[in-house]
N, C-alpha and C positions, 0 to 999 in steps of 0.2 A: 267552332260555332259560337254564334254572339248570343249572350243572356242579357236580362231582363233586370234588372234589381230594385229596390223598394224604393226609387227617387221617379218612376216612373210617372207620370203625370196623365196617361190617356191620351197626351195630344194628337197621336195619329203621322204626325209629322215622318215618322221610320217608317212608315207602309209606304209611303208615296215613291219615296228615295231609293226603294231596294230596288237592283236591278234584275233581282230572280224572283221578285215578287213571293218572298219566304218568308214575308209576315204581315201578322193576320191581328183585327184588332176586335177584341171579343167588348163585353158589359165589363168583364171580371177580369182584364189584361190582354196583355199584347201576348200574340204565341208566337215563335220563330221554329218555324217545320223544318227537315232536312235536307231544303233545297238549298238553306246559306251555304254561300260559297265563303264567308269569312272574312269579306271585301273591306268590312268597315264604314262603311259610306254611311250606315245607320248613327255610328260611334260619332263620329262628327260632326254629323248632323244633329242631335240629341238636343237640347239646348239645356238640359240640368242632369245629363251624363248618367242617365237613367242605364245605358247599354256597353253592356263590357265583355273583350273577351275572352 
């Protein structure tokens, strides 16, 4: 499952891209529920590597 870490910026950009739609973008951070499949496609997309597995 893919986490979250302190480079995260709020951009929103990882919600659009998932393709299980398993995250979620709150006030107080991004959430990644149990529906990642672990695809990555978040990870790459990232643009300052906020998402790691």
């Amino acid at each position: 499952m893919v986490k979250v870490n302190e480079k995260c910026m709020l951009c929103a950009g990882c919600v659009g891209i998932c393709p299980v739609d398993a995250i979620t973008l709150y006030e107080t951070g991004i959430y990644i529920d149990e529906k990642c499949i672990g695809c990555g496609a978040c990870i790459r997309f990232c643009p300052v590597g906020a998402l790691e597995e």
